[in-house]
N, C-alpha and C positions, 0 to 999 in steps of 0.2 A: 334481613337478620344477619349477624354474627356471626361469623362462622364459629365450630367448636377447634382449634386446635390440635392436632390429634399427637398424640407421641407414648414412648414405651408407659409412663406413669397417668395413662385412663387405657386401662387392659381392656385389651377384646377379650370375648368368653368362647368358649368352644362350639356357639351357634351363630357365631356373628357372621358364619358365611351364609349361612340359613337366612337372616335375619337381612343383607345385605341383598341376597338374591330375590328376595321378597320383596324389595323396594321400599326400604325405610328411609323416610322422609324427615326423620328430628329424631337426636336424642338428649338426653340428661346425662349430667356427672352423678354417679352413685355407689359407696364407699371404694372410689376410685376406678371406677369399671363403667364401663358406657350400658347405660340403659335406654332400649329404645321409648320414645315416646309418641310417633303419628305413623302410619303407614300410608294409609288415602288421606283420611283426613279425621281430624276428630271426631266430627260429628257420624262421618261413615263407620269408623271403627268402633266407634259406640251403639250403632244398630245393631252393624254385624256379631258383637260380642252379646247381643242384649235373645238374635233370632238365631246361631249356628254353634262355631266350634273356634275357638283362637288354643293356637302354640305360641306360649309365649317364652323369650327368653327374660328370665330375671334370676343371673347366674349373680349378679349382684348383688344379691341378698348370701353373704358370703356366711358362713360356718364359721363360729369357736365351739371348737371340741375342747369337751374337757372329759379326764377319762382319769383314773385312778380311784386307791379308796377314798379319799375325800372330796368326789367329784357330786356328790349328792349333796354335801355341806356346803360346800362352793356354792352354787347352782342358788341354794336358800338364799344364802347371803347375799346374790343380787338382787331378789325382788321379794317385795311384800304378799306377793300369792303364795299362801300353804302349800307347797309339795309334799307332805305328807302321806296322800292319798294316789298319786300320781303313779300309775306301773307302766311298767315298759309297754312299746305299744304307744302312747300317747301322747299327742301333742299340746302342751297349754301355751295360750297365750299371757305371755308373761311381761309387765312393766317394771322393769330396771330402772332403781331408782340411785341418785348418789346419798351421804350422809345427812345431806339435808331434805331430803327427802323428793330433791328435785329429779325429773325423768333425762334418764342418758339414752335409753334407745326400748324397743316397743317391741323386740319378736316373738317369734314363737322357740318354744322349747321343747325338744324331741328327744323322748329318752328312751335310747337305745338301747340299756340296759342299768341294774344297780350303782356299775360305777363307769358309765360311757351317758355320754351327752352330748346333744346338738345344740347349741342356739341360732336361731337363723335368723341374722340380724336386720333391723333397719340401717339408715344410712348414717353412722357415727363408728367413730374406731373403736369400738367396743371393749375388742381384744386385748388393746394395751391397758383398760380398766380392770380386765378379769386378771390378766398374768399379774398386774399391780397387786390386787386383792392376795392371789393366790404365793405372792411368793412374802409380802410383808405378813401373812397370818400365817407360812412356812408350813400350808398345806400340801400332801402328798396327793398332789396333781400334776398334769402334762396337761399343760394350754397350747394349744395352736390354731393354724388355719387350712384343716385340712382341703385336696385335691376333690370339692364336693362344688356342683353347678345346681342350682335348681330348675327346674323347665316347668312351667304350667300349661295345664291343658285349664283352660276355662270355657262358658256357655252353655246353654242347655242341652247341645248332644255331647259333653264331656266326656259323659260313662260311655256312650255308644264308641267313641273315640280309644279310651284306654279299652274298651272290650277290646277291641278289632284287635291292636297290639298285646297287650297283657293278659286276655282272657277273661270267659265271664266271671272269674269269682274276683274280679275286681268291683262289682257289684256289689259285694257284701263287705265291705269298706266302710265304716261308721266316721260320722265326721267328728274330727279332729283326731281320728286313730290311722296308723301307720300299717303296711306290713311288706315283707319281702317282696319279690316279683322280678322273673329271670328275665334278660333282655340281653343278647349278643355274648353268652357265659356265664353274666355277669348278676348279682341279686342288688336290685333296688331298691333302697325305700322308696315305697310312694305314700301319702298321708292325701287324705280327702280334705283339701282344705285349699286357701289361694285368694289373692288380694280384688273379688270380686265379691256380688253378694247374689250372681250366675249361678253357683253350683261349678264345680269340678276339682281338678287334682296336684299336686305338686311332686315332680318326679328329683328326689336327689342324686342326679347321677353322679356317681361316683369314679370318678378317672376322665377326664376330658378329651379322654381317645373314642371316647364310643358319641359324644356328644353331636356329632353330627350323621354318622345313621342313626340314631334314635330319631334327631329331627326330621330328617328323610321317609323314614318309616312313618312317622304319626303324617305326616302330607299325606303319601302314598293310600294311606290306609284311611284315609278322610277326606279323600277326593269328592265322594257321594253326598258325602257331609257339607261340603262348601265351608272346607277346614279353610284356614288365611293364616297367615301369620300377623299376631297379634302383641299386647302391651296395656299394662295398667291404664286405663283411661277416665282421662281427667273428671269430663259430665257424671258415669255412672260414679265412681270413687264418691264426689261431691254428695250426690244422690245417694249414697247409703251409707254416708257418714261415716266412711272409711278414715281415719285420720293419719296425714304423711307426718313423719316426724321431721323435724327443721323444719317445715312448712307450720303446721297447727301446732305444733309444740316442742318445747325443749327444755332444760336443763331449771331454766326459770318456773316451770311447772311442775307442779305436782299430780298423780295420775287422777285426786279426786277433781283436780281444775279440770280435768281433761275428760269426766265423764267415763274413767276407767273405775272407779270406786268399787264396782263391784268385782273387778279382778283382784282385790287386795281384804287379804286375811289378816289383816294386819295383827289381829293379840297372839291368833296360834303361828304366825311366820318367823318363828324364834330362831336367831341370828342372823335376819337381815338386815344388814347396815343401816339404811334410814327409817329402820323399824318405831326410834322412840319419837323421832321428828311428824312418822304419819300418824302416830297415834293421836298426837295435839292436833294436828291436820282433822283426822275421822271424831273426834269429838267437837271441836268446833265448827267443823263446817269449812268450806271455800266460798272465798267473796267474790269469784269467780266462776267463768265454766260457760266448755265449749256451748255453742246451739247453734241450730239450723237455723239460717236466717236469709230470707227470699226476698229480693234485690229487683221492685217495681224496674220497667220502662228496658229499652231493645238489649238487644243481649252487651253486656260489660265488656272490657279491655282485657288485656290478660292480666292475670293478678299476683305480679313479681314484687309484691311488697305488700306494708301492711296499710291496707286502708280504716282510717279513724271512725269508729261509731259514735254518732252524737246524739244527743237528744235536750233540747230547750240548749242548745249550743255547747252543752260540758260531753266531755268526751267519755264515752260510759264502757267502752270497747274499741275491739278491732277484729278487722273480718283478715284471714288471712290464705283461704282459697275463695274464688269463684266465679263462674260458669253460668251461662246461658244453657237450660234443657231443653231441649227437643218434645221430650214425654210431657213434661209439668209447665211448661209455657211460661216460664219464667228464669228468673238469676238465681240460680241456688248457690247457697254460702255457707263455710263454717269459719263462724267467729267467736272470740273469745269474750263473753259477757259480761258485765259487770251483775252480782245479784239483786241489783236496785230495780235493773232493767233486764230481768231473763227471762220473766214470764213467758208463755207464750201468749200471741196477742199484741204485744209491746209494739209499737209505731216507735221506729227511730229511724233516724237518718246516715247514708251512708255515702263517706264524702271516695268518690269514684277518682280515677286522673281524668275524666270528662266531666267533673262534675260532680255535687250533690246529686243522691237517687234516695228517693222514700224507701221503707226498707220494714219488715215486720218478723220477731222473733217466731219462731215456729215450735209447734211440740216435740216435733222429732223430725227425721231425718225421712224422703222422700220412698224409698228404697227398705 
């Protein structure tokens, strides 16, 4: 392999000494900040994430704060999901679209309060979309990037994990809702929520000074646990149809292409930018859309591009993650379909860099 480069512009986060002394083995570029991706190995990391407890860093999923009175107008204007209903406390996951209704980035949205907000983004410059927004509509808003890291606790002894640190009434934490929790002076949001489909937490901590006893602490305290240090992993992702954005989808897309459909309120989402565009979108339908699609014969290549879906030789798609499972004894995939061939059932072929592999659309996602 490559080396990655390293220099002041792909930032370390305030656990990359955590992360480093853990013996991480590969990372990724992600909105300019090194995200780990293997520690033993994928396939190990994928058990251990599936039977214990991972601390993960993903300070990379960075914060636009927007906060003033028009930080709830704002906020609408980006995505097609109703906020109407949405109280402090709560986090939705929201698809950001641009004017034409195409997707810019896929996070969640954490509101802090009437006129304070989080968006915690996937990997695109978001920021400079939102302050665009906010300063040519001459909204009375404050956009920035605040001094906020996220840490996840993911796996099925998660809760046992943030017990041990934060206490038991972090047990009573409903998913996708937030609440304070003191740690080194300091109150943190934690939200029950995280790029698995394990179960567990996402800690925003807030000032990068404490970010390394927090790490220290959830080890220490997860010893019992067979806590590791951990990271998004590629097999599970695949397997429950997690979708990375620039990987499965971008700007070209619309969130009904992408199987978001039902995150999008689109008649009551009144002043959302690509509000009139997904209207046409939700009444006609897409001629498109992701699906699970599993990948006959020994485990695939790595999948740094897009591979062509064919079927009777015309190209019908393309697969743009996938992975060999361990659990399901096969190539799991997410690719983007044509509706001619998305049934599930559908026999197509899938042109590999080793090659043609038989290939068959699936009804859902493994996970």
């Amino acid at each position: 392999m490559v080396e990655i480069s390293l220099s002041r512009r792909l930032r370390r986060t305030p656990f990359s000494d955590g992360v480093e002394a853990a013996g991480v083995k590969g990372y990724t570029v992600y909105n300019h900040m090194l995200l780990p991706t293997v520690f033993r190995s994928v396939e190990e990391d994928y058990r251990h994430l599936k039977e214990a407890v991972q601390v993960w860093d993903v300070a990379c999923e960075r914060q636009v704060e927007i906060r003033g009175p028009d930080a709830g107008r704002l906020v609408q204007m980006l995505t097609p999901r109703s906020l109407t209903r949405m109280l402090p406390g709560q986090c939705y996951y929201v698809p950001i679209v641009d004017e034409t209704g195409g997707m810019l980035n896929d996070p969640v949205a954490v509101k802090l309060a009437e006129d304070r907000w989080w968006i915690s983004i996937a990997d695109s410059d978001l920021l400079y979309w939102v302050k665009g927004i906010a300063f040519g509509y001459r909204l009375d808003v404050l956009v920035d990037e605040p001094d906020v890291s996220p840490l996840a606790v993911q796996g099925p002894k998660a809760e046992d994990l943030m017990c041990a640190v934060f206490g038991e009434q972090i047990r009573s934490l409903r998913f996708f809702r937030f609440s304070l929790f003191g740690f080194a002076g300091r109150d943190l949001v934690i939200a029950r929520s995280g790029y698995s489909k394990q179960g567990g937490f996402e800690i925003y901590v807030e000032g990068g000074d404490i970010g390394m006893p927090l790490w220290n602490a959830l080890m220490d305290a997860g010893k019992d646990m067979d806590v590791r240090a951990g990271c998004p992993n590629l097999i599970e992702r695949i397997e429950s149809g997690l979708l990375s954005y620039g990987n499965d989808m971008t700007d070209d897309n619309t969130p009904h292409e992408c199987g978001l459909g039902r995150f999008c309120n689109t008649e009551s989402a009144i002043g959302c930018i690509g509000r009139d565009a997904l209207l046409r979108v939700a009444k006609e339908g897409p001629v498109k859309q992701i699906r699970a699609i599993a990948i006959d014969g020994p485990p695939v290549p790595r999948c740094d591009r897009h591979w062509p879906i064919l079927a009777k030789g015309q190209n019908v798609g393309r697969v743009s993650s996938a992975v060999w499972s361990p659990d399901f004894k096969t190539n799991v995939a997410i690719g983007m379909v044509k509706m001619t061939h998305w049934d599930p059932g559908t026999a197509v072929t899938v042109e590999t860099p080793e090659g043609p592999r038989e290939a068959m659309v699936q009804e859902g996602f493994w996970n």
